[in-house]
C-alpha positions in Angstrom: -45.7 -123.8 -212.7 -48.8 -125.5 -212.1 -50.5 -128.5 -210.0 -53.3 -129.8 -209.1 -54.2 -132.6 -206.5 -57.1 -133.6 -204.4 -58.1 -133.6 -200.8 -61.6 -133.5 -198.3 -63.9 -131.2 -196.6 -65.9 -132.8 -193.5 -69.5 -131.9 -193.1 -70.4 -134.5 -190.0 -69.2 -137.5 -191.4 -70.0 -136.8 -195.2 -67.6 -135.8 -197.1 -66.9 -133.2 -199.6 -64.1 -133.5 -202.3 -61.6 -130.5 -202.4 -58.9 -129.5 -205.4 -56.0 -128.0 -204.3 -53.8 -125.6 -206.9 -50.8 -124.5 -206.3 -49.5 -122.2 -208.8 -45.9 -121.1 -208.9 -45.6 -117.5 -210.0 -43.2 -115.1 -210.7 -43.6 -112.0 -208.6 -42.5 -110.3 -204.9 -42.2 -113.9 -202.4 -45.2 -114.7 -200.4 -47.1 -117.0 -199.6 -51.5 -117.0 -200.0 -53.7 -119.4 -199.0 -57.6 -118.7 -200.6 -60.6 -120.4 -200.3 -62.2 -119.7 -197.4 -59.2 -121.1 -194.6 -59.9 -121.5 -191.3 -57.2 -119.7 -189.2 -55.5 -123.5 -188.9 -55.1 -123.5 -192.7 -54.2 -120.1 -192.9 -51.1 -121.3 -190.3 -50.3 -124.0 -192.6 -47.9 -121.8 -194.4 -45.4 -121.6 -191.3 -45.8 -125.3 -190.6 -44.6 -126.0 -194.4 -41.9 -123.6 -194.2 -40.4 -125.4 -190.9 -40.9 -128.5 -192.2 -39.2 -128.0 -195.7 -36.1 -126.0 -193.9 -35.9 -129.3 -191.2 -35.7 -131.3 -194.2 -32.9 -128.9 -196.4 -35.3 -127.8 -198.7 -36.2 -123.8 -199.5 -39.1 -122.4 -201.1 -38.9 -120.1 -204.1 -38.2 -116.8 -204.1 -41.3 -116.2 -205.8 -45.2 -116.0 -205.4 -46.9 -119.3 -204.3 -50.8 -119.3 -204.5 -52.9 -122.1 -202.7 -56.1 -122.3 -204.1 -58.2 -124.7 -202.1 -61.6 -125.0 -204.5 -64.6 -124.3 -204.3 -64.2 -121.7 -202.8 -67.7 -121.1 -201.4 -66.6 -124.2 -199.2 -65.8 -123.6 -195.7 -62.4 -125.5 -194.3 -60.7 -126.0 -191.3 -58.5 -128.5 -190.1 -54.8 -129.1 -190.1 -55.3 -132.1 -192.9 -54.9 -129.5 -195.4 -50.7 -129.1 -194.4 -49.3 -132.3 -196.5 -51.7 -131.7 -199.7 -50.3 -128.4 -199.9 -47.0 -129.2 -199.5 -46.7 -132.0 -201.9 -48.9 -129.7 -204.3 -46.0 -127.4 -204.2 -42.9 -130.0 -204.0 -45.3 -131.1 -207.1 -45.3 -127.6 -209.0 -41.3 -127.6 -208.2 -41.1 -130.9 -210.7 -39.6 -132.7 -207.1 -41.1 -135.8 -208.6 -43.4 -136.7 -211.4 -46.9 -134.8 -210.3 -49.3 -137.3 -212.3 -48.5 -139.8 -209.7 -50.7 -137.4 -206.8 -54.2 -137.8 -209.6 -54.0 -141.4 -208.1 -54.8 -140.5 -204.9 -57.2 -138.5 -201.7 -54.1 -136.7 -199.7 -54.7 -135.2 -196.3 -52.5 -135.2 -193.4 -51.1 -132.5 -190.8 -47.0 -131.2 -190.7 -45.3 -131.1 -187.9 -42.1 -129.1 -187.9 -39.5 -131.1 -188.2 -41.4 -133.0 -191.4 -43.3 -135.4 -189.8 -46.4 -136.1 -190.5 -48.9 -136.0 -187.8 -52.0 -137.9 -187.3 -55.3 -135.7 -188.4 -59.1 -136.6 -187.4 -61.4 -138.3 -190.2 -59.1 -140.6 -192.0 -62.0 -143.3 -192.8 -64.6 -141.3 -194.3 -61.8 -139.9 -196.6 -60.9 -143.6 -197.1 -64.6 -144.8 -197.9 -64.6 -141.7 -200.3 -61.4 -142.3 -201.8 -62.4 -145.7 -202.6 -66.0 -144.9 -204.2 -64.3 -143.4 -206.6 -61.7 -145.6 -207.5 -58.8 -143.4 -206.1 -55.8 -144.4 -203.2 -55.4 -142.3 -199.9 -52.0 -140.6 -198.6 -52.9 -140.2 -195.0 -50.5 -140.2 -191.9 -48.6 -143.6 -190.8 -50.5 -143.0 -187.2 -53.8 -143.2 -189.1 -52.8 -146.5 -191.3 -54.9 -148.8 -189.0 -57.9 -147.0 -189.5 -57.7 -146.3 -193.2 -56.8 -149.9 -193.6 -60.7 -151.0 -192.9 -62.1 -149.1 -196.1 -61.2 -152.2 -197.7 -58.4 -154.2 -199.2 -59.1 -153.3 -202.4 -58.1 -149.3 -201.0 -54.8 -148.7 -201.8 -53.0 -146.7 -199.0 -50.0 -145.0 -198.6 -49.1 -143.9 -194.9 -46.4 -142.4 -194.6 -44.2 -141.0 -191.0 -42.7 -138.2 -193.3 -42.2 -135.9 -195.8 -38.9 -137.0 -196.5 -40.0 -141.3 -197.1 -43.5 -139.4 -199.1 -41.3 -137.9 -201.5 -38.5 -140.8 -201.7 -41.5 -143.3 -203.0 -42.7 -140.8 -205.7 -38.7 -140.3 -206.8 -38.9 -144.4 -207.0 -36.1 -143.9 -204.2 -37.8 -146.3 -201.5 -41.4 -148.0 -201.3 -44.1 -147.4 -198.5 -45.3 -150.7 -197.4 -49.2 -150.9 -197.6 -50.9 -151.4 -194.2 -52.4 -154.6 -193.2 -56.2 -154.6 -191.6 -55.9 -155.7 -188.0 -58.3 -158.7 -187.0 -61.4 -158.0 -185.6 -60.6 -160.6 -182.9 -58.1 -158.9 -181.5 -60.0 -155.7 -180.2 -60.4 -156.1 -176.8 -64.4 -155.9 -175.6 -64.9 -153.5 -172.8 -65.7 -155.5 -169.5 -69.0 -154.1 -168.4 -69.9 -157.0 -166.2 -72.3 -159.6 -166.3 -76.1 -159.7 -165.6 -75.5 -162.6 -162.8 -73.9 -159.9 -160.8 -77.6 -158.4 -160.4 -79.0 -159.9 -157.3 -82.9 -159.9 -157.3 -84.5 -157.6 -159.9 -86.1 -160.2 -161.6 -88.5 -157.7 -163.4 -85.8 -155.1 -164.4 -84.2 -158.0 -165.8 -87.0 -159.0 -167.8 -87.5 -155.9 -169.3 -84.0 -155.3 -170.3 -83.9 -158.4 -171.9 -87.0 -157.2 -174.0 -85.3 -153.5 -174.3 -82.5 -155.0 -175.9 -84.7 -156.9 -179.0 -86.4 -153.8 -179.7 -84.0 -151.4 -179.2 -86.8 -149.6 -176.1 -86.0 -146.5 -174.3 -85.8 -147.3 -170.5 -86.7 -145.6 -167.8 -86.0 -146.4 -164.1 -87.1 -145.2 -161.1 -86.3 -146.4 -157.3 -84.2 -145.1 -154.5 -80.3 -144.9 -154.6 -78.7 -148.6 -154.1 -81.3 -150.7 -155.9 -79.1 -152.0 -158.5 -80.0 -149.0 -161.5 -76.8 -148.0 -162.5 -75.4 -151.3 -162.2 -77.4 -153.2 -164.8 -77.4 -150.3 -167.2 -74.1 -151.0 -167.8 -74.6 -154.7 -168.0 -77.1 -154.4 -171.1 -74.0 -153.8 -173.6 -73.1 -157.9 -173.0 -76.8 -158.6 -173.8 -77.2 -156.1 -177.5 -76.8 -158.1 -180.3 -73.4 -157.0 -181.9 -72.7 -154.2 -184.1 -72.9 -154.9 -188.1 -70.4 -154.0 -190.7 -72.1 -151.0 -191.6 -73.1 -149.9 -187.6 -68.9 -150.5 -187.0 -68.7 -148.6 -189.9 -70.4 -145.2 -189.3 -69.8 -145.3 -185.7 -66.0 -145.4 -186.7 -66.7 -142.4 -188.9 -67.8 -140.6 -185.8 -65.6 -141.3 -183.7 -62.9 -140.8 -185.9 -64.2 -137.2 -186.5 -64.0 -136.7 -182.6 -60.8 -137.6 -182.8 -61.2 -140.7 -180.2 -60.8 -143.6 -182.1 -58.9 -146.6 -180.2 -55.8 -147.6 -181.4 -56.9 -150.6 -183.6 -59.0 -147.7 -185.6 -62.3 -149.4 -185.2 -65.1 -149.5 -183.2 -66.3 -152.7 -183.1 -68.2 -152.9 -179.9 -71.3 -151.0 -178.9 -70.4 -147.3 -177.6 -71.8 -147.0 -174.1 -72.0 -142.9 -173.2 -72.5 -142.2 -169.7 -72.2 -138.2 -169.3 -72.6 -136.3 -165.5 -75.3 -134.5 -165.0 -73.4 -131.6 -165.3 -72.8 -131.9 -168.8 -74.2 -129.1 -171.1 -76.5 -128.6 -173.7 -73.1 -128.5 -176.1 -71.9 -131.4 -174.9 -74.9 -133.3 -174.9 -75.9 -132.6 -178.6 -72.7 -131.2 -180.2 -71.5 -127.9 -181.6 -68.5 -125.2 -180.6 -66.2 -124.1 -182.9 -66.3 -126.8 -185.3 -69.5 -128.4 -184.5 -68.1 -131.6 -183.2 -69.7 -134.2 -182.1 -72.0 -134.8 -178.7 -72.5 -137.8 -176.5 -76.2 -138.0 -178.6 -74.0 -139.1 -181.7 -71.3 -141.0 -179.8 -73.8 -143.1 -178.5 -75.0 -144.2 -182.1 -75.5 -147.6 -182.5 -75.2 -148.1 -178.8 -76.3 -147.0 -175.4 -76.7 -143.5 -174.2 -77.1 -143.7 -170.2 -78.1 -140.8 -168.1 -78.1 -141.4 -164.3 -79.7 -138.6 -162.2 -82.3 -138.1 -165.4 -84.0 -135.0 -163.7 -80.5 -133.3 -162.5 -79.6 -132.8 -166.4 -80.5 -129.0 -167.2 -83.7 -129.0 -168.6 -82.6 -127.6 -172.2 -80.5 -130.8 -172.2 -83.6 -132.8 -171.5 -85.8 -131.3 -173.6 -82.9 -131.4 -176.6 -83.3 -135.0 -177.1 -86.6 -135.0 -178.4 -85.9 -135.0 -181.6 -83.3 -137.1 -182.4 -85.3 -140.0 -180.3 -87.7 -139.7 -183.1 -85.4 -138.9 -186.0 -82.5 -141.1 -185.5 -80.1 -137.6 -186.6 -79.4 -134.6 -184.6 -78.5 -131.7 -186.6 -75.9 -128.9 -185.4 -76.7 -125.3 -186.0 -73.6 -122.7 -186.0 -73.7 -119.4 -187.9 -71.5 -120.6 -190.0 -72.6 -123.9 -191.2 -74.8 -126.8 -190.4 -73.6 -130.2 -189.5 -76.1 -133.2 -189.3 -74.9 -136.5 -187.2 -76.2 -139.7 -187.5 -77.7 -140.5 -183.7 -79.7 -143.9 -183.2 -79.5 -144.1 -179.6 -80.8 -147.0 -176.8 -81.4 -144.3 -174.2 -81.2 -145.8 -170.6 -81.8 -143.6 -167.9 -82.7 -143.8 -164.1 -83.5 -141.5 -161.2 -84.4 -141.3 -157.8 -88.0 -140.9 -157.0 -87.7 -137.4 -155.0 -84.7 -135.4 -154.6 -83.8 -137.0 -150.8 -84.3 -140.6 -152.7 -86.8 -142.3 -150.5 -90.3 -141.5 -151.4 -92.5 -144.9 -150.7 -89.7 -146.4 -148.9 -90.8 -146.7 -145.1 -89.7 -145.0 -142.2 -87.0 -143.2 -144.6 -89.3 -140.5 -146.6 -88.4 -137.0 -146.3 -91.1 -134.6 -144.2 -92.2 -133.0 -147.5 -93.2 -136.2 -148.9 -95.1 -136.4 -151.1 -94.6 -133.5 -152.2 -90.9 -133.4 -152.8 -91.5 -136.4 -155.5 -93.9 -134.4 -157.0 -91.8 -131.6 -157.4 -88.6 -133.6 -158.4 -90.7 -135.6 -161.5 -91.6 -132.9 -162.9 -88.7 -132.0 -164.4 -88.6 -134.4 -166.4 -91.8 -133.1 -169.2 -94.2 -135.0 -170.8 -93.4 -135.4 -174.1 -89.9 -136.4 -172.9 -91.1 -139.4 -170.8 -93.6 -140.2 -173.8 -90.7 -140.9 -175.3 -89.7 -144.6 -173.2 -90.9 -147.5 -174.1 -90.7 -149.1 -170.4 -90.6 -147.3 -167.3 -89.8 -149.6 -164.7 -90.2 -149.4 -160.5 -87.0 -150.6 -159.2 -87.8 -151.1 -155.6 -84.6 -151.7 -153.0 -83.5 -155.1 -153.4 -84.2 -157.6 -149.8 -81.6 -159.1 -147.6 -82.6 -162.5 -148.7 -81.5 -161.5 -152.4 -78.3 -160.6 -151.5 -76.5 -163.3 -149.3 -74.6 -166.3 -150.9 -77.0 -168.8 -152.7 -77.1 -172.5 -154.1 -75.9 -172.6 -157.2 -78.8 -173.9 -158.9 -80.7 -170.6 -158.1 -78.0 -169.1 -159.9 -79.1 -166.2 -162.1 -79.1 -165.9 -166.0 -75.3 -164.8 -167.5 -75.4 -162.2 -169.9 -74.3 -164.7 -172.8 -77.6 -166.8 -172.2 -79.7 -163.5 -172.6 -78.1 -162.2 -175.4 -78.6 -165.9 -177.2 -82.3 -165.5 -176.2 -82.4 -162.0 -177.7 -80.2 -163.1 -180.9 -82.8 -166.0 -181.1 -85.9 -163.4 -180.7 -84.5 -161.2 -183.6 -83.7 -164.0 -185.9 -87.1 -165.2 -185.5 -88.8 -162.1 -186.4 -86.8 -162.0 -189.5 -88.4 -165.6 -190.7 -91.4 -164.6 -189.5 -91.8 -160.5 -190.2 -94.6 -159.9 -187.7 -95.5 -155.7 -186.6 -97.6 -153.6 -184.8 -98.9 -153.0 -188.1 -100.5 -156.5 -188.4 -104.0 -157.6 -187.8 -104.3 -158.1 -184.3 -106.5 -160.5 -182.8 -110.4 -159.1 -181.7 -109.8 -159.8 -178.2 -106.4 -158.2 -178.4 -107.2 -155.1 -180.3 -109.8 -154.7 -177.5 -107.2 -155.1 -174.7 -105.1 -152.0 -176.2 -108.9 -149.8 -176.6 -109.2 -150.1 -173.1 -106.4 -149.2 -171.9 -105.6 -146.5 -174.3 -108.6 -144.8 -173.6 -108.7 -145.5 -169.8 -105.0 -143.9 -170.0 -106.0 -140.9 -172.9 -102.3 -142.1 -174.6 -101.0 -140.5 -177.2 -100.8 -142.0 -180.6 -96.6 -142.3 -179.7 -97.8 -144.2 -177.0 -99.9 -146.3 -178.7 -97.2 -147.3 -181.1 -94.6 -147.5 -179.0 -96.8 -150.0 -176.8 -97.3 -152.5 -179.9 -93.6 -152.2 -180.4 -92.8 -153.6 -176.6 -95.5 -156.2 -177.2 -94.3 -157.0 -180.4 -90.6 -157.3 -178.4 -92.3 -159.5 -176.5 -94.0 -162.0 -179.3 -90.7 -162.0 -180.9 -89.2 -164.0 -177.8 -92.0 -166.2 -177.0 -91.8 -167.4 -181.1 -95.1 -165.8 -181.5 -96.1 -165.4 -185.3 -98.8 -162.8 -183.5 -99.0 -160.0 -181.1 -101.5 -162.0 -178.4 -103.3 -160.4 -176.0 -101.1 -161.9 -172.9 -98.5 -160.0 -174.8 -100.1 -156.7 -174.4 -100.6 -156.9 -170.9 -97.1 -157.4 -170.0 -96.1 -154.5 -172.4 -98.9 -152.2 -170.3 -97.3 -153.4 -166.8 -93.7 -152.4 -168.0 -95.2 -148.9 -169.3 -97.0 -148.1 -166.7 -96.4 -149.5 -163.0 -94.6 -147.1 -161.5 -96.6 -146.1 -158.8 -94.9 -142.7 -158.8 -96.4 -141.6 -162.5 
């Protein structure tokens, strides 16, 4: 007795399609699992036992063989329990096996036959439905699966016992219905108006957020830095399908996924700066994702910039200028997607007060010397804007008229939606002709500073930010300047 069904291997958030064989033999009982199995696969065995002794049911005196092809193909995961269980309650004729070619199966046992929720669902859905197939996942993982598509035909089931009833014809499984978008609830991050003073920072977080900038701020503890980092999520333009998407698909591999099964807002990472390299990048056993790929699409936000180890540091490098950050492990090799905002901010010497009067440390100035340095140079050539956030005066912070009211964040964001659809009628880039008086603004500067070529471009980008939101159909030499005083007026680098 012979079947044959399908099922997935995860390599970061692509997917790999899987046959699983059962073959029922005669022969001594056991039970083999082959094909390279993780030791959670290789447990599956006792899990299917339990759960087919909960339910009544007893597997043959005979030898069962799990082949889970190609074999070549490392797997791990508990997914791999309710393929291989219907692939044998298939090989037992317990219902008509042509039904399972219909369909992507994975889904974790429990052992009293339920069938428990298992990381991944929606890449297995989006695969599934590229190739014109349904998908048999858990009932705790319906929601998710449900925004492959409507045209995706899913069965979620809670059990074994209700699985095997709607192949028999004995009961039907209800399809799952997409939840609406509008009922996710949006994280509160605050508003901008809550910022008192700052009138720069908030200037150049309103550019940050049309060209998706790297920002850097510096200025002692209390200024307001942490604060409006997490007040740029209500001014990003909001995800896309496809950024909901993928985002999703990591999340849903990390197994933190809300309840709704979609991320539909912005992911906003904020790790201590205790956090590891691991933990920052991604890897251990299974080379799950880091706060570098949770943060796709979104904001990754590290307070205390130079207290992060410096392997941390220096690990982000590369996906700032790839977009992907690739796991290494001896036993395979895992790329994630990782388009990241990076936000950070720091103090400007280790005691915090460095140019602030009559509150300096006596080892000024060299204790700020000491303290930026840890942060390297081709790490800091890698923001866009690195801003001086000086303390914020008394006058700033009492109660004020009304009509000196400051922005919200729903009046930036309309500005920055504005800027971005502008740009799209008008495709202007740093690539463009710039005019003679302009081109000479960024010679002179780029050669009184000796920038880098990163540098260079990654000033034409701000300015370009810049052009987009005055409705300028050319980078202008006004717009330069302001790019140059958001890159470089710090007066501690």
């Amino acid at each position: 007795m012979l079947s044959k069904l399908s099922t997935v291997a995860f390599n970061g958030i692509e997917t790999k399609d899987v046959s699983v064989e059962v073959q029922i033999a005669s022969g001594l009982p056991n039970f083999v699992i082959v094909g390279l199995p993780d030791k959670s696969i290789a447990e599956s065995k006792e899990r299917i036992r339990a759960s087919f002794s909960h339910v009544g049911l007893t597997l043959p005196p005979r030898r069962i063989i799990v082949n889970l092809a190609p074999s070549d193909l490392q797997k791990e995961g508990a997914h791999y329990d309710l393929p291989i269980a219907l692939g044998i309650l298939a090989a037992l004729d317990a219902f008509d096996k042509s039904q399972l070619q219909e369909y992507v199966i994975l889904g974790g046992l429990s052992l009293d036959a339920l069938i428990a929720p298992v990381v991944g669902i929606l890449a297995a859905a989006l695969m599934a439905s590229s190739t014109d197939r349904g998908l048999i996942c858990p009932a705790a993982n319906c929601n998710e699966a449900s925004w492959a598509g409507n045209h995706l035909h899913v069965l979620a089931a809670p059990d074994l016992v209700s699985l095997v009833a709607h192949f028999k014809g004995e009961t039907q499984l209800a399809s799952p219905v997409t939840p609406s978008i509008k009922a996710i609830a949006t994280p509160n991050y605050g508003d901008m108006q809550d910022v008192r003073g700052q009138s720069l920072l908030k200037r150049a977080f309103e550019i940050a957020a049309v060209g998706h900038h790297n920002v850097l701020m510096i200025g002692p503890p209390g200024a307001g830095k942490s604060m409006i980092s997490q007040r740029l999520m209500g001014i990003l333009p909001p995800l896309s399908p496809s950024e909901a998407i993928e985002t999703t698909m990591i999340y849903s591999l990390a197994g933190m996924l809300p309840d709704e099964g979609l991320m539909a807002q912005r992911p906003f990472r904020a790790p201590h700066h205790s956090a590891s390299l691991v933990a920052l990048i991604g890897g251990g056993i299974h080379a799950k994702p880091g706060e570098v790929s949770l943060a796709h699409n979104g904001v990754l936000f590290l307070d205390e910039l130079p207290e992060f180890s410096r392997a941390a540091l220096e690990s982000l490098r590369q996906p700032l200028e790839s977009n992907v950050i690739t796991v290494s492990r001896a036993n395979q090799h895992v790329t994630y997607p990782a388009k990241i905002q990076l936000v950070a901010a720091m103090n400007p010497c280790r005691c915090g007060y460095y140019g602030v009067t009559h509150k300096e440390c006596s080892r000024a100035p060299r204790c700020a010397s000491d303290y930026q340095s840890k942060i390297s140079g081709p790490l800091f050539d890698r923001f866009d804007l690195v801003i001086y956030v000086p303390q914020v005066p008394v006058d700033d912070l009492l109660p004020r008229s009304p009509k000196l009211a400051a922005d919200k964040s729903a009046d930036i964001q309309r500005r920055v939606l504005a800027a971005l659809e502008f740009r799209g009628q008008f495709p202007i880039n740093e690539d463009n002709q710039l005019r003679p008086e302009t081109q000479k603004c960024v010679r002179v500067f780029a050669e009184k500073r000796d920038l880098s070529a990163r540098s260079c471009t990654r000033l034409l980008k701000v300015a370009l930010s810049i052009a987009s939101l005055d409705r300028s159909e050319e980078i202008k030499e006004h717009h330069v300047e302001e790019a140059i005083h958001y890159r470089f007026n710090s007066p501690y680098m």
